[in-house]
N, C-alpha and C positions, 0 to 999 in steps of 0.2 A: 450319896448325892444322886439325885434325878434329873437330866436334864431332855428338856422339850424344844422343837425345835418347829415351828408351825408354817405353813405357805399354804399361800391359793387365796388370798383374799381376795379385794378388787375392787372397780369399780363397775357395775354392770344395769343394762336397764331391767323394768318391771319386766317380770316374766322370764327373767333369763336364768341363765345357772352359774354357778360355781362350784368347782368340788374343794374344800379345807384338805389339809393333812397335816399331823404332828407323830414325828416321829422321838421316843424316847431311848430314851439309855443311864445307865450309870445301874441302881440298887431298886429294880423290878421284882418286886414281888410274886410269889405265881399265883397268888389271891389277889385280885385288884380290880380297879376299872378303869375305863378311860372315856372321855367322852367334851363334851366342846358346851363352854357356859358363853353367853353374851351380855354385853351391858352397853344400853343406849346410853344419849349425853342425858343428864338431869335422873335416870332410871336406875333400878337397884340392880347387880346381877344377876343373872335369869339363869336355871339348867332351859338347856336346849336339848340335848339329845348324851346317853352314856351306855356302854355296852360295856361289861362285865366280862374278866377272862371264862366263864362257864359258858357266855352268848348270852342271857339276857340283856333285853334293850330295855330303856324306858326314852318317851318323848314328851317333850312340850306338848300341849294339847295344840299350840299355834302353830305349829311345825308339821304334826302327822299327817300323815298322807303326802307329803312335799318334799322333804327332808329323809336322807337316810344316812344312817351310820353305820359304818365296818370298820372290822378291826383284820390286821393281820398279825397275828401272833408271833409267828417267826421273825418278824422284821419289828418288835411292838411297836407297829406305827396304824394311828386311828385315821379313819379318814368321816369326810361328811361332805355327802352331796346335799347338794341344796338346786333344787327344780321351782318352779314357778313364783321365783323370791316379789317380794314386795315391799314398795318402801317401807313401811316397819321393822322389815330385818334387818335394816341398817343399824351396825350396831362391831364395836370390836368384839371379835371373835376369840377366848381364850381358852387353850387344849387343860386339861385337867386327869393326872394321872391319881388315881386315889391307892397307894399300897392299904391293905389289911395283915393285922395281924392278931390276935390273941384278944381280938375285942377293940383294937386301937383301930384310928383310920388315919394317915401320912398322907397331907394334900402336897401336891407338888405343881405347878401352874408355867405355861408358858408365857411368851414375853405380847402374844395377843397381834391378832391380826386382823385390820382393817376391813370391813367389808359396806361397800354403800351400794345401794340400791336406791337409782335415779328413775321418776314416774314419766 
């Protein structure tokens, strides 16, 4: 079992920041990723940003440049700053641990955290 544990949502105006963080535990894989999907009201879930235990990242193309994500390995907790937000990022925020193994991929998901971005 995997569990995720998320904080740092908000509520915050245009232009301002938040940093997310999700800290995991339980059956961590040492092949894996972690990384933070969103899903506005009426909208499908979106990847926002993932960072892989080797360090590659991929992002949203609406996020780059604004948005970063780190991981600490020692503590496997991801984090995601988010810089010059705009009402469209409003949106629950949900941590996403992915194990790999042998070709398989084990989604594991946190419980999602709030974030709104007032103009």
């Amino acid at each position: 079992q995997v569990q995720l544990v998320e904080s740092g949502g908000g509520l915050v105006q245009a232009g301002g920041s938040l940093r997310l963080s999700c800290a995991a535990s339980g059956s961590i894989l040492s092949i894996n990723t972690m990384g933070w999907y969103r899903q506005a009201p009426g909208k499908q879930r979106e990847l926002v940003a993932v960072k892989s235990s080797s360090g590659s990242t991929n992002y949203a193309d609406s996020v780059k440049g604004r948005f970063t994500i780190s991981r600490d390995n020692a503590k496997n907790t991801v984090y995601l700053q988010m810089n010059s937000l705009k009402p469209e990022d409003t949106a629950v925020y949900s941590c996403n641990l992915r194990n790999l193994r042998n070709g398989f991929m084990y989604d594991h998901w946190g419980q999602g955290t709030q974030v709104t971005v007032s103009s």
